[in-house]
C-alpha atoms as an extended CHARMM CRD file, in Angstrom:
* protein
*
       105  EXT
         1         1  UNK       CA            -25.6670000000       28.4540000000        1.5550000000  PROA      1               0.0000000000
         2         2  UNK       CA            -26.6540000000       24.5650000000        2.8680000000  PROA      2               0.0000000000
         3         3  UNK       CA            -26.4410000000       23.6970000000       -0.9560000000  PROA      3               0.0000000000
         4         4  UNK       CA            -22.7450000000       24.8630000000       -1.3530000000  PROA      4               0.0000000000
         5         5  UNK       CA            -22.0470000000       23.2220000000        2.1010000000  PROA      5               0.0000000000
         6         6  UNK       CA            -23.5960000000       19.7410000000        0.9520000000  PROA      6               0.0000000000
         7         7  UNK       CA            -22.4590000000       19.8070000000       -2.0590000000  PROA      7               0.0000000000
         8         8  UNK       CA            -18.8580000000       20.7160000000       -0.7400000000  PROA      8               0.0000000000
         9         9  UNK       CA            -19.1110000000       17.7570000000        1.8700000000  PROA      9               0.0000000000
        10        10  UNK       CA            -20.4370000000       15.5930000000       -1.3350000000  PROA      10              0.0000000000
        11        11  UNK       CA            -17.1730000000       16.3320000000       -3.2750000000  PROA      11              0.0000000000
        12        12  UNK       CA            -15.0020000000       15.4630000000       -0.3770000000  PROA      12              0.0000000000
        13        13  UNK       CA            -16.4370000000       12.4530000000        0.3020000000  PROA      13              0.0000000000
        14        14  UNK       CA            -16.1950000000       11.2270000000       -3.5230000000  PROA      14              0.0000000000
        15        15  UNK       CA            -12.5160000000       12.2120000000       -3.4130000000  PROA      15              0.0000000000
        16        16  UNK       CA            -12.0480000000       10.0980000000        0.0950000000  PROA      16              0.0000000000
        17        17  UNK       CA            -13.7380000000        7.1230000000       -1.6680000000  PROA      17              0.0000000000
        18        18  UNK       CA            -11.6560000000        7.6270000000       -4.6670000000  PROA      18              0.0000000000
        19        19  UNK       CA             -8.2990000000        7.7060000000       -2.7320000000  PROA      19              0.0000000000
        20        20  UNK       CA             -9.0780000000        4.2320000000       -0.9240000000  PROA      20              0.0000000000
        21        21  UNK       CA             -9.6880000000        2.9490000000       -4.5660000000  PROA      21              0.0000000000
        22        22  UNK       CA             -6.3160000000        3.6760000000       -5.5700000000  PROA      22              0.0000000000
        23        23  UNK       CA             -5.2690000000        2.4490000000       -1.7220000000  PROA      23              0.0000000000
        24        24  UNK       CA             -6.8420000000       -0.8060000000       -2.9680000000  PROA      24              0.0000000000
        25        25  UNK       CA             -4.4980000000       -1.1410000000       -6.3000000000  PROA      25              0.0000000000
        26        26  UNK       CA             -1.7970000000       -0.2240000000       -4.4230000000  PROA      26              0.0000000000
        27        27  UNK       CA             -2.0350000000       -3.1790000000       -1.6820000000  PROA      27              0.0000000000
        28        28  UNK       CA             -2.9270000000       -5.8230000000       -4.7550000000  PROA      28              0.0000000000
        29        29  UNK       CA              0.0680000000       -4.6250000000       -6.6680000000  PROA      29              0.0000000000
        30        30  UNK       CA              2.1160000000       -5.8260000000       -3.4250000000  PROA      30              0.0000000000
        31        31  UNK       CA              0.2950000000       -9.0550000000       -3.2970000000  PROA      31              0.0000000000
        32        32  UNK       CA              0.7570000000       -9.2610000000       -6.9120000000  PROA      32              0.0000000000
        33        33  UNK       CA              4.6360000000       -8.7870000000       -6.6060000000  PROA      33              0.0000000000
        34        34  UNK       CA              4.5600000000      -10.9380000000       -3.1820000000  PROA      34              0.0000000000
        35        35  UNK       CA              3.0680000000      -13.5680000000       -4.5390000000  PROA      35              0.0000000000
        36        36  UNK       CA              5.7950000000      -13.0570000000       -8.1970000000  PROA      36              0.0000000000
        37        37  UNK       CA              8.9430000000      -13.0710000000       -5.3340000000  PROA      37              0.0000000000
        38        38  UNK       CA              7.5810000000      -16.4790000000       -4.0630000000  PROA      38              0.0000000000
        39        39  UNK       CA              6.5160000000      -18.0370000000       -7.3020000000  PROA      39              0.0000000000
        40        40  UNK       CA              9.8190000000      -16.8130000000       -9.4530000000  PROA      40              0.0000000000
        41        41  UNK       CA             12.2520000000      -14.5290000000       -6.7370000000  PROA      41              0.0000000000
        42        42  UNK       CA             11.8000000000      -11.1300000000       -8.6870000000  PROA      42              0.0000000000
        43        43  UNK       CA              8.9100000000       -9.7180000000       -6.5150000000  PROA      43              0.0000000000
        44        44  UNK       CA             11.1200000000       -7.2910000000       -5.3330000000  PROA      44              0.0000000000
        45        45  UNK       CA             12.4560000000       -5.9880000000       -8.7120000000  PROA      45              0.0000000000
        46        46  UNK       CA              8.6290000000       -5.8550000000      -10.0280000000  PROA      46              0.0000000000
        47        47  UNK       CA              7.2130000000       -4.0590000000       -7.5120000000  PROA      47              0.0000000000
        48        48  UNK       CA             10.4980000000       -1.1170000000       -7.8000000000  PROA      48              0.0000000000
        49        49  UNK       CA             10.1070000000       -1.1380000000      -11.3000000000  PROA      49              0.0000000000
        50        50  UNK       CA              6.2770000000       -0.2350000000      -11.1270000000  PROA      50              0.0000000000
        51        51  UNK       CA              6.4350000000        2.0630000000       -8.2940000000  PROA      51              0.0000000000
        52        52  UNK       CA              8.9410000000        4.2700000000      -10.2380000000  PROA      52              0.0000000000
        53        53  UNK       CA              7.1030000000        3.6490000000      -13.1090000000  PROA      53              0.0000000000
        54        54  UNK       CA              4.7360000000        6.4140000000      -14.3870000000  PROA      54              0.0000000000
        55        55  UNK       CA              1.4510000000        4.6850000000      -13.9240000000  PROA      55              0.0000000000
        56        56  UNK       CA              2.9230000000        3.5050000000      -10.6840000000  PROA      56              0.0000000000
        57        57  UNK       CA              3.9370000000        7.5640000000       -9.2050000000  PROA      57              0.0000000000
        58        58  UNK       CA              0.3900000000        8.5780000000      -10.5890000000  PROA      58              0.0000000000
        59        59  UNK       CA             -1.3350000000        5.3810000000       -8.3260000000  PROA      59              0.0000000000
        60        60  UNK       CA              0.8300000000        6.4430000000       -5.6170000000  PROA      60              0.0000000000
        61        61  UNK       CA             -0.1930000000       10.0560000000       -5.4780000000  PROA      61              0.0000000000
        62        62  UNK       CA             -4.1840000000        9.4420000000       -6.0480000000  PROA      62              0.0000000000
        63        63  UNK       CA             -3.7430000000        6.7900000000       -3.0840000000  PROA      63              0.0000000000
        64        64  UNK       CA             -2.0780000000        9.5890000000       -0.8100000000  PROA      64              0.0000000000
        65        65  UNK       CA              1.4000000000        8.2690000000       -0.7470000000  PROA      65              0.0000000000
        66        66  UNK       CA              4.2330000000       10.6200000000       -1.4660000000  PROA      66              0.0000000000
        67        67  UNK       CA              6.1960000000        8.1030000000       -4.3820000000  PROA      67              0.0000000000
        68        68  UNK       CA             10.0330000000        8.9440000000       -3.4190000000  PROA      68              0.0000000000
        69        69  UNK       CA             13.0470000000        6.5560000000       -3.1580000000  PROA      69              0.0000000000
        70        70  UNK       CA             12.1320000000        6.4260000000        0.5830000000  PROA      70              0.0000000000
        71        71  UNK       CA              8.6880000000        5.1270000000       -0.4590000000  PROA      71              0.0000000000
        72        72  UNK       CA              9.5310000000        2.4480000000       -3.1080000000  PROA      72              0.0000000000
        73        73  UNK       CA             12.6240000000        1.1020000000       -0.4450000000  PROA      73              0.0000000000
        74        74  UNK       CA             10.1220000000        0.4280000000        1.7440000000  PROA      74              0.0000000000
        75        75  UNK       CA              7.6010000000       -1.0690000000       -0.3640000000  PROA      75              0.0000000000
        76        76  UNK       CA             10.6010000000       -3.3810000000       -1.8500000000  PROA      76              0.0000000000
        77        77  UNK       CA             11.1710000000       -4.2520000000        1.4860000000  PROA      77              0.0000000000
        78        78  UNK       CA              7.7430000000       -5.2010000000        2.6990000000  PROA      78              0.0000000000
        79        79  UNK       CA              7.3880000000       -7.4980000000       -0.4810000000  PROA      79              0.0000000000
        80        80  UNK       CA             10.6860000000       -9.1280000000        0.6860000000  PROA      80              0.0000000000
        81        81  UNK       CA              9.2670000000      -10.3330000000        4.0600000000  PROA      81              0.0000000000
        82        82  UNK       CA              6.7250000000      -12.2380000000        2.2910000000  PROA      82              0.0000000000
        83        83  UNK       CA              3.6460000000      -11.6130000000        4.4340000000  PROA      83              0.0000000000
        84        84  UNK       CA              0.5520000000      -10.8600000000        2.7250000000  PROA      84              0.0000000000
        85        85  UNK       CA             -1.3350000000       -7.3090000000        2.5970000000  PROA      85              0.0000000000
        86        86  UNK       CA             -4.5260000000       -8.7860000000        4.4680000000  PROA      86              0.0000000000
        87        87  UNK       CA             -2.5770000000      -10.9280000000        7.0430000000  PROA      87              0.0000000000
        88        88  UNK       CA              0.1000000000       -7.8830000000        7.5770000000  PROA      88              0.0000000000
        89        89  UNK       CA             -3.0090000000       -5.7550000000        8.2360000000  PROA      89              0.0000000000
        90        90  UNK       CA             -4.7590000000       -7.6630000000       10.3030000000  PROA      90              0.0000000000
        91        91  UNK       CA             -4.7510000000       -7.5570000000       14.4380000000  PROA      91              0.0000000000
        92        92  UNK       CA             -3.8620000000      -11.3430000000       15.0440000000  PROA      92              0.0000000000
        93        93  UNK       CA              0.0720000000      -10.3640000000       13.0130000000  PROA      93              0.0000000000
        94        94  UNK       CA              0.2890000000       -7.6280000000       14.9710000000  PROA      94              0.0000000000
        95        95  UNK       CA             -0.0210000000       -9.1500000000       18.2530000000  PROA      95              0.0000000000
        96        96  UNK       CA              2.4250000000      -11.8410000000       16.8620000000  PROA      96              0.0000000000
        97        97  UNK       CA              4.9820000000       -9.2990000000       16.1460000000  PROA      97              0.0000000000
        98        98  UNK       CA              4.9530000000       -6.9530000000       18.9810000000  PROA      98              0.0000000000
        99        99  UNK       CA              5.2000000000      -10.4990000000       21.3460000000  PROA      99              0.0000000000
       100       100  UNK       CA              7.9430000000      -11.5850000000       19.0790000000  PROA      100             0.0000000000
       101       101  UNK       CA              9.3020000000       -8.3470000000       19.7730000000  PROA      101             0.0000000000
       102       102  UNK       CA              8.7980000000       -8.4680000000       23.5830000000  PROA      102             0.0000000000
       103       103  UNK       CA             10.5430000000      -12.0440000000       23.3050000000  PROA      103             0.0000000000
       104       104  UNK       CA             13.5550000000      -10.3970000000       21.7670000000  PROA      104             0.0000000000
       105       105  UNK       CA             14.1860000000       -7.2870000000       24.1790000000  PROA      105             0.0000000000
């Protein structure tokens, strides 16, 4: 019975390390198209045509992300503002935005 149980807690764990591989692509893909948008202005375009894409919908899905219209809008959208995956994740952006926010209410 504790074989089954580790071996069950193995397999989980291999599939949680697997999804934050895909997470991975899936965050350079948007620096790839951020840094496209800046470089030649069709960031936005790439990064819509990949997500609908095949290979793009089966990334999507390993890395836990349902890939609907709602989905690819809002990754077009992100790539539009221009801020980088890293600095968009990190704490220092998102105390600039929510005191940019405060500024504006």
């Amino acid at each position: 019975m504790l074989d089954y149980v580790d071996a069950t807690a193995y397999t989980n764990d291999q599939g949680k390390r697997a999804q934050k591989l895909f997470a991975a692509v899936v965050l350079a893909a948007l620096d790839d198209a951020i840094a496209d948008n800046k470089k030649y202005g069709n960031g936005v375009e790439a990064i819509a045509r990949w997500a609908r894409s095949r290979d793009g919908r089966e990334v999507l899905m390993c890395a836990g992300i349902e890939p609907t219209e709602r989905c690819v809008g809002g990754m077009m959208e992100f790539v539009s503002k221009g801020i980088r995956t890293s600095v968009a994740l990190s704490r220092e952006e998102s105390e600039r935005q929510a005191a940019r926010a405060s500024e504006a209410a």
